[in-house]
DOLO-292856 format. One record per residue: x, y, z of N, C-alpha, C in turn; residue in one letter; residue number from 1. Coordinates in pm, whole numbers, plus 50000, padded with zeros to 5 digits. Layout:
N
X	Y	Z	X	Y	Z	X	Y	Z	A	NUM
...
//
This chain:
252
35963	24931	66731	35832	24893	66676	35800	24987	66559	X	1
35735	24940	66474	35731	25030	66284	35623	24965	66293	X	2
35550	25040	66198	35384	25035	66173	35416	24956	65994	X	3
35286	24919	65948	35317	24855	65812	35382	24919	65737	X	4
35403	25122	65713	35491	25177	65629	35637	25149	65650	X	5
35679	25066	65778	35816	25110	65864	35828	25201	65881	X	6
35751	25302	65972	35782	25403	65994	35772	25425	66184	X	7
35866	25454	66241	35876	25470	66385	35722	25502	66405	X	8
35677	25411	66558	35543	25425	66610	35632	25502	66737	X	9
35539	25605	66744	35562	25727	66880	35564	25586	66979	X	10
35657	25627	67112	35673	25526	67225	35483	25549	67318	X	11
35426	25645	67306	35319	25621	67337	35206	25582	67276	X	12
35217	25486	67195	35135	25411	67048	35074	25339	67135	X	13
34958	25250	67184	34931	25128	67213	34925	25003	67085	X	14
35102	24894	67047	35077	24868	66972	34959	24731	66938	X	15
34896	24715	67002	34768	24670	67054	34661	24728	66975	X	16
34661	24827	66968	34499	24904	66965	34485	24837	66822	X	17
34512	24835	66735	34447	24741	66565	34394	24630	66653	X	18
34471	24565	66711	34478	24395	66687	34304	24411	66750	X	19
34267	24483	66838	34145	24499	66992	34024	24596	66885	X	20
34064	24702	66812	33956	24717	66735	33953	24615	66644	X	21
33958	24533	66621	33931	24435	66511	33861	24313	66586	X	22
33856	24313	66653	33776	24178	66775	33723	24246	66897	X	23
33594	24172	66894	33530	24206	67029	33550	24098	67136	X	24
33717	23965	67091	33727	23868	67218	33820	23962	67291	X	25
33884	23918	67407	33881	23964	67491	34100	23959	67477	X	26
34134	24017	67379	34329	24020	67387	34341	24141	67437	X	27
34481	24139	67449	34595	24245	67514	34538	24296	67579	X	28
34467	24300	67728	34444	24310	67776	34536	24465	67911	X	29
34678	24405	67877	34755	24415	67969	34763	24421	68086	X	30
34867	24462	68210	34838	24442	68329	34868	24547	68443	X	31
34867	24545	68525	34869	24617	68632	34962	24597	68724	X	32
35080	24573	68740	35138	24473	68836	35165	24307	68798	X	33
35068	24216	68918	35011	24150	68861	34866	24083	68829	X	34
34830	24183	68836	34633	24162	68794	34682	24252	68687	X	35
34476	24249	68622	34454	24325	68484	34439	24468	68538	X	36
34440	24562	68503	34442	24722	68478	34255	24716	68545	X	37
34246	24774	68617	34112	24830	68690	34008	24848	68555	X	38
34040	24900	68452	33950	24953	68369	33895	24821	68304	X	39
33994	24686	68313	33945	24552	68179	33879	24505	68295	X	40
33956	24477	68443	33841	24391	68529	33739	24420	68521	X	41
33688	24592	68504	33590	24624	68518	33477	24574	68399	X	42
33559	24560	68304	33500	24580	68135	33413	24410	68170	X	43
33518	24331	68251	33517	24155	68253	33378	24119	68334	X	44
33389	24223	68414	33268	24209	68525	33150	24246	68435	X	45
33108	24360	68373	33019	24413	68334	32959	24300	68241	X	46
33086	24213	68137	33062	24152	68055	32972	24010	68102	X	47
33007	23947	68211	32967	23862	68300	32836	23896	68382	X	48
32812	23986	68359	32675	24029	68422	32574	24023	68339	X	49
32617	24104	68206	32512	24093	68109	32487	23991	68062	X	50
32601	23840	68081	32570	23731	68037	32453	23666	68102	X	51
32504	23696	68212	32395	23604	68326	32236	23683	68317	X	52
32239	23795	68302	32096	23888	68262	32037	23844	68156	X	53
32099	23777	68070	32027	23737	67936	31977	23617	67934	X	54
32044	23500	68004	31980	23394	68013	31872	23372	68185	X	55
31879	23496	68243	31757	23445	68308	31647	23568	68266	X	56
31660	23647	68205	31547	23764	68153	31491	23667	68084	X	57
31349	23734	68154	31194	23646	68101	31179	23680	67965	X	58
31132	23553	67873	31098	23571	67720	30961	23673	67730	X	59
30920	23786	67662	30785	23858	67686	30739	23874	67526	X	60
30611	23789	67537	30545	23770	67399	30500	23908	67376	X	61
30471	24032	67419	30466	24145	67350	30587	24208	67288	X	62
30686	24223	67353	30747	24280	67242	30816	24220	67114	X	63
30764	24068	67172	30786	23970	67007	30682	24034	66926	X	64
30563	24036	66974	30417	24073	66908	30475	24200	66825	X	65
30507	24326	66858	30471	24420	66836	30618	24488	66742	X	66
30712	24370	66750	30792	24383	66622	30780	24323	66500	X	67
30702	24181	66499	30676	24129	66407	30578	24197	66349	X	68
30557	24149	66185	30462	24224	66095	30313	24189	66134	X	69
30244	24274	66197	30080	24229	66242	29979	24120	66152	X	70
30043	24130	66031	29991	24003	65966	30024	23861	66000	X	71
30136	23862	66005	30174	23745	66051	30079	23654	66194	X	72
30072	23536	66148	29992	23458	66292	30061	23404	66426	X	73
30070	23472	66518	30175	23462	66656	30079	23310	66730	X	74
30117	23191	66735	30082	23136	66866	30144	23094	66961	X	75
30142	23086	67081	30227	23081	67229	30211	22909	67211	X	76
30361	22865	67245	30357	22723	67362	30467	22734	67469	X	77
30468	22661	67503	30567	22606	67652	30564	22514	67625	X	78
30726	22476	67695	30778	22378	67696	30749	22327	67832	X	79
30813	22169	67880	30740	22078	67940	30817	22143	68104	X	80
30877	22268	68095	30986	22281	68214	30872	22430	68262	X	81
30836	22396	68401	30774	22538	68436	30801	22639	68468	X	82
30958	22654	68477	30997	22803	68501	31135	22789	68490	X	83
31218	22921	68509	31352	22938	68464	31412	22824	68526	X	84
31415	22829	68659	31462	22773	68702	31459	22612	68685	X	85
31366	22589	68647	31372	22404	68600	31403	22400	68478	X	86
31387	22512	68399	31469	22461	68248	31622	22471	68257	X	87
31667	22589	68345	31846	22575	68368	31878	22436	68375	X	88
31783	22412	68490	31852	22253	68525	31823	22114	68487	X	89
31705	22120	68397	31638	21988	68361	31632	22044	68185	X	90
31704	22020	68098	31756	22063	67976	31627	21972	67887	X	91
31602	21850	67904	31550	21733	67911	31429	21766	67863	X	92
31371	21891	67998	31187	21942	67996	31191	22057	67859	X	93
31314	22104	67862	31267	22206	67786	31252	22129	67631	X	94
31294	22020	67596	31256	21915	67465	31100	21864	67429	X	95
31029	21956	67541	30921	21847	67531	30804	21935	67537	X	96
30667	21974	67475	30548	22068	67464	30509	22020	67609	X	97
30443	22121	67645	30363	22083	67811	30281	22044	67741	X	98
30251	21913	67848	30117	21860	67862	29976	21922	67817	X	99
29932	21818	67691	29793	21916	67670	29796	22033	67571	X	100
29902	22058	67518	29934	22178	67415	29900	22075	67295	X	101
29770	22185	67208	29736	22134	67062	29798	22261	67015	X	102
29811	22196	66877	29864	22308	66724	29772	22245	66623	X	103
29727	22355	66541	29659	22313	66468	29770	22228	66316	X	104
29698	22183	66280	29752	22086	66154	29708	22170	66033	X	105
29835	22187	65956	29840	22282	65905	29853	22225	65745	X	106
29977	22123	65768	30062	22040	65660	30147	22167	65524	X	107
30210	22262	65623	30293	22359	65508	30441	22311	65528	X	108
30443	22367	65403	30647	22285	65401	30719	22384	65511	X	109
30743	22461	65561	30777	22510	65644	30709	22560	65806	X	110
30762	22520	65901	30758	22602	66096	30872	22669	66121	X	111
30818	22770	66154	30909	22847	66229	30900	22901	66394	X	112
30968	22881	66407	30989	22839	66582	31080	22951	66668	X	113
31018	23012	66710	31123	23123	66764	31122	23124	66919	X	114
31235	23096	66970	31213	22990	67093	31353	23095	67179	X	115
31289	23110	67299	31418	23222	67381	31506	23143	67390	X	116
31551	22985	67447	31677	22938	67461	31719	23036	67582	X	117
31816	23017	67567	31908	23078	67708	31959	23208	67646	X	118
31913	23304	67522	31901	23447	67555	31800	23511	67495	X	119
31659	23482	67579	31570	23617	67534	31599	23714	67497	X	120
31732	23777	67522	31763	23894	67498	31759	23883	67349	X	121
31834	23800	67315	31865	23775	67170	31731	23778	67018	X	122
31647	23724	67106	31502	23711	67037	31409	23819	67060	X	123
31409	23916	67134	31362	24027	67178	31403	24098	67056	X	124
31581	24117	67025	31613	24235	66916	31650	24171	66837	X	125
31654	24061	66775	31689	23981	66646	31549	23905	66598	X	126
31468	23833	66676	31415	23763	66596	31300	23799	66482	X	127
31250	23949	66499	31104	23990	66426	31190	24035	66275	X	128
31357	24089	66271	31414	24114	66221	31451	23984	66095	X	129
31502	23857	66132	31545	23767	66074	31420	23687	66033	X	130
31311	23726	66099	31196	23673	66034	31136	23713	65916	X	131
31124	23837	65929	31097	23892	65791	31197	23879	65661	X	132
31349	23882	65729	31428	23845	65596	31399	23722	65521	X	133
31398	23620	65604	31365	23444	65579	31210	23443	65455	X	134
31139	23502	65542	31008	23461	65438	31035	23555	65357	X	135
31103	23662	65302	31069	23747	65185	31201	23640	65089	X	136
31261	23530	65153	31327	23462	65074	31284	23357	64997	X	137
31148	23339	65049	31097	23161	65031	30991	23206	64951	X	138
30951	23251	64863	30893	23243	64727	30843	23141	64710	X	139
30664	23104	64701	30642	22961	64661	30627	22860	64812	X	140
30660	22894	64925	30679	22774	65034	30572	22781	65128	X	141
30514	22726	65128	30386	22734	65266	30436	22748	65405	X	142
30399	22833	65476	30415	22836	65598	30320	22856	65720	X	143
30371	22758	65807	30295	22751	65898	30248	22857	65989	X	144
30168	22870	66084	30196	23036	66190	30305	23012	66256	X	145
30342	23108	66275	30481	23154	66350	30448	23072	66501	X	146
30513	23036	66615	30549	22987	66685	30624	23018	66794	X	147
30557	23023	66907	30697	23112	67009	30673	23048	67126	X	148
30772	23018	67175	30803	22881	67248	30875	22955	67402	X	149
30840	22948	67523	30862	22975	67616	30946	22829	67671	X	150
31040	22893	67768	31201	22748	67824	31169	22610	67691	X	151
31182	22711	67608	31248	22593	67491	31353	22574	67444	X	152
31420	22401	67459	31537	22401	67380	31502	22374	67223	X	153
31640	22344	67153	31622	22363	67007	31504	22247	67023	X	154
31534	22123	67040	31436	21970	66997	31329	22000	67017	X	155
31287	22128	67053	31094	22165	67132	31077	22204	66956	X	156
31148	22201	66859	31072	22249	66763	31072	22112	66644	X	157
31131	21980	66676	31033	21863	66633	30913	21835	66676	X	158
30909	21849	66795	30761	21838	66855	30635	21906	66784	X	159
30685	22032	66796	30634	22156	66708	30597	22128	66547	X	160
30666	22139	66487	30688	22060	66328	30618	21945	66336	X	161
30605	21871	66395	30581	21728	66335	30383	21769	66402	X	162
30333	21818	66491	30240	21846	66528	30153	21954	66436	X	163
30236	22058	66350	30173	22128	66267	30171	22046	66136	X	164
30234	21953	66097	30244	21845	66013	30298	21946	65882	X	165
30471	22024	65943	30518	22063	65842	30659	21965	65817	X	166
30729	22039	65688	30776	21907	65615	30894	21987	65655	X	167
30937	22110	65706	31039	22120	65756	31043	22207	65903	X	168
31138	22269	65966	31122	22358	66130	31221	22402	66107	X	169
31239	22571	66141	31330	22640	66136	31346	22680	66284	X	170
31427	22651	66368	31399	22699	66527	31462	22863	66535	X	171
31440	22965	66546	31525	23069	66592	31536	23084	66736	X	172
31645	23058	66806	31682	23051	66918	31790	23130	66988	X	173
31744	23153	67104	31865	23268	67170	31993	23187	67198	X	174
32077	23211	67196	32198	23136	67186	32284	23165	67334	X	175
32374	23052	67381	32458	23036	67528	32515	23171	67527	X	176
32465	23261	67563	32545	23425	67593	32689	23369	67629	X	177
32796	23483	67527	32932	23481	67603	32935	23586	67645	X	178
33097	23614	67656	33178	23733	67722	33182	23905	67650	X	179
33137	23805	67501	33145	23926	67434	33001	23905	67315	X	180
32899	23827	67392	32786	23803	67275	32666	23757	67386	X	181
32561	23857	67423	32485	23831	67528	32327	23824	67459	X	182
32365	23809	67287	32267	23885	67234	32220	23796	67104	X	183
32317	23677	67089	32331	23604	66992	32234	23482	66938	X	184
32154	23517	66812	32066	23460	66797	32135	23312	66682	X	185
32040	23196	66702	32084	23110	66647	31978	23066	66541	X	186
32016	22975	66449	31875	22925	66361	31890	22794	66352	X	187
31840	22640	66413	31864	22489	66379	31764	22484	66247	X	188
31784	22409	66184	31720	22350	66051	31724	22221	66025	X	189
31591	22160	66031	31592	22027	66051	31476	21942	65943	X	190
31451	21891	65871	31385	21801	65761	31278	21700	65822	X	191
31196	21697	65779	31111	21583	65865	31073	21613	66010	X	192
31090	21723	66046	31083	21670	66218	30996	21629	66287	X	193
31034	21522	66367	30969	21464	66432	31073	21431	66612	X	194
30988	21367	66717	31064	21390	66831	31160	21290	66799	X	195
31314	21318	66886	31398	21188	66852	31493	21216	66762	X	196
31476	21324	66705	31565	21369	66602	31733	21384	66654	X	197
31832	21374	66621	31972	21380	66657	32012	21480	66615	X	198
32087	21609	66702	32171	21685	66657	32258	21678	66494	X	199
32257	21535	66500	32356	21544	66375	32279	21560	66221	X	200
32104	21579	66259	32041	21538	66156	31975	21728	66140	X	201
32013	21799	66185	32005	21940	66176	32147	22039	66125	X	202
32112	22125	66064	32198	22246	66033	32171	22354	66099	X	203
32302	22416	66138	32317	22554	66226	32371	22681	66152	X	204
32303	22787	66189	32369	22895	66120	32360	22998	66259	X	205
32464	23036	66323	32464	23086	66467	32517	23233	66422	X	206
32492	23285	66558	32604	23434	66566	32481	23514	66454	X	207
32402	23561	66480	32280	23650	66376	32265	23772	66519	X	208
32347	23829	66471	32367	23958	66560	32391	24120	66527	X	209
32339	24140	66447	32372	24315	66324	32445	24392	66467	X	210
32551	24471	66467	32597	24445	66346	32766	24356	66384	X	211
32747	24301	66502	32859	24257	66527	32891	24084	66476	X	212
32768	24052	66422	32712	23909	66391	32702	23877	66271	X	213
32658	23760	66210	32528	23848	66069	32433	23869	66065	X	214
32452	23976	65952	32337	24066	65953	32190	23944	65929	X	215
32100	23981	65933	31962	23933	65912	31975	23855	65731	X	216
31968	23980	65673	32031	23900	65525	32086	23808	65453	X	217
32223	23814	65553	32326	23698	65535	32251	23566	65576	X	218
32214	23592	65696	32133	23429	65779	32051	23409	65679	X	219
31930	23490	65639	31802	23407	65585	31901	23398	65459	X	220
32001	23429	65414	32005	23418	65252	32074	23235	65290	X	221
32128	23191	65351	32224	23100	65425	32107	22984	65454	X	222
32038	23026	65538	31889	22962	65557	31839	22919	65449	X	223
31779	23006	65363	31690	22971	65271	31741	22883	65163	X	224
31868	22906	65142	31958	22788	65036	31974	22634	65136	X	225
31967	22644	65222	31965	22511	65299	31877	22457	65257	X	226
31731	22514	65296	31596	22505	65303	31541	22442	65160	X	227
31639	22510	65080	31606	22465	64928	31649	22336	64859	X	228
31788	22353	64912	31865	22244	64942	31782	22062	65004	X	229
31795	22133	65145	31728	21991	65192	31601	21971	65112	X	230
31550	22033	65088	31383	21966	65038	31440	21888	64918	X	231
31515	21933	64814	31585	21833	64670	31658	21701	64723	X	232
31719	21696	64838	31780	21587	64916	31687	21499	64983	X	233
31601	21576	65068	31506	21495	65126	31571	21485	65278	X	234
31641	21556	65336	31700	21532	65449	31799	21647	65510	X	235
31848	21648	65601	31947	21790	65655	31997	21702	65732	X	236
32170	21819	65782	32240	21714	65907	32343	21731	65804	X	237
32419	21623	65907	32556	21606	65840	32570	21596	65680	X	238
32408	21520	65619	32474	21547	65487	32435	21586	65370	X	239
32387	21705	65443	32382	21856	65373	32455	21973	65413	X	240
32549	22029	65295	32631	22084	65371	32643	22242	65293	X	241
32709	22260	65366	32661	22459	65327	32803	22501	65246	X	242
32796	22498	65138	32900	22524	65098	32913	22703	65018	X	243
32831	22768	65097	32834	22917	65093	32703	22966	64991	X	244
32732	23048	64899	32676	23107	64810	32534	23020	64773	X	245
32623	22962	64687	32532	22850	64604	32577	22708	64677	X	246
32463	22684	64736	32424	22563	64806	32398	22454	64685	X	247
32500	22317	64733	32426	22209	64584	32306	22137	64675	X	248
32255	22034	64585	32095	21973	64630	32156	21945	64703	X	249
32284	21915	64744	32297	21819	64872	32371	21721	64808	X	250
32521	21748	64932	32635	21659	64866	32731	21609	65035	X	251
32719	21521	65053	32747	21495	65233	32878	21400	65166	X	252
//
């Protein structure tokens, strides 16, 4: 075994260790016999714990409160599912405002929706962060008050949008915790919304995680060219498409 100079790697090299600092998935593991080495089961377990901690840790509107900028306008909803446990299993409730929830009518081109999804964790230390990047991007755009959505899935933020009577909804959402991402915040972007809307008629920009993710920057800069984007198109989804840097009006 030779390293990129060709130069003999000592027999006690792990030639592994590049490939494992360069990814936080889960390679070369190696083994023990035939199980994994005591130290990765252990690493596997820990990793599996924190997954499952993130999607049932309660969303807590103070420490959303008290990271976001105090100017900003915080209002609470819920979704149509009354507790963890019925949003795990009825995906359905969490699409829908409980019963009896008003928003005021606002009519700004932009909602923003910051909704735990299945990792509060994620919205706890990402979202006051990616919020402030987003609006110091949108120059010129009306926005609605901020929005924070208890057992909401992404579609709880057509409901949302179309009730503040904005012309677009940005959802920030905690994202399906993995093995190696318990923390991962997501952003849907959707045009018009209203309920009924189809997955295919939204854009995703996932993995907003500093610093193992992207950074806050990257997302709203990613975001906000969408945002700019769809409004010249008149629509998001499949055909508007992100073609990096410089986003065109929209070319599907």
């Amino acid at each position: 075994m030779t390293d990129a100079l060709d130069r003999p790697l000592p027999a006690s090299d792990d030639p592994w260790a590049v490939l494992r600092s360069a990814t936080r998935a889960r390679v070369a593991l190696g083994r023990a016999g035939d199980a994994l080495p005591t130290a990765r089961e252990l690493e596997f377990r820990a990793a599996h714990a924190a997954a499952r901690d993130a999607v049932h840790q309660p969303l807590d509107p103070a420490v959303v409160r008290a990271a976001l900028d105090p100017a900003l306008e915080l209002l609470e909803v819920h979704s149509a599912a009354p507790d963890r446990a019925t949003y795990l299993q009825r995906p359905d409730l969490g699409r829908r405002l409980a019963e009896g929830t008003e928003l005021p009518r606002v009519d700004a081109d932009l909602a923003v929706v910051i909704a735990d999804g299945l990792s509060p964790r994620a919205v706890h230390e990402h979202a006051a962060g990616l919020v402030t990047a987003l609006l110091e991007r949108l120059p010129g755009w009306s926005v609605a008050p901020l929005v924070l959505a208890s057992q909401a899935r992404v579609a709880l933020g057509d409901a949302v949008g179309e009730a503040l009577g904005a012309r677009a909804v940005a959802v920030l959402i905690g994202e399906r915790p993995g093995l190696s991402s318990a923390d991962s915040l997501g952003v849907y972007l959707t045009w018009a919304p209203r309920p009924g809307r189809a997955d295919s008629e939204r854009n995703c920009v996932s993995n907003v995680r500093p610093p193992h993710g992207l950074s806050y920057a990257q997302a709203a800069d990613t975001v906000a060219a969408l945002l700019g984007a769809a409004r010249e198109l008149g629509a998001s989804g499949v055909v508007l498409k992100d073609e990096g840097p410089a986003l065109p009006a929209g070319a599907g």
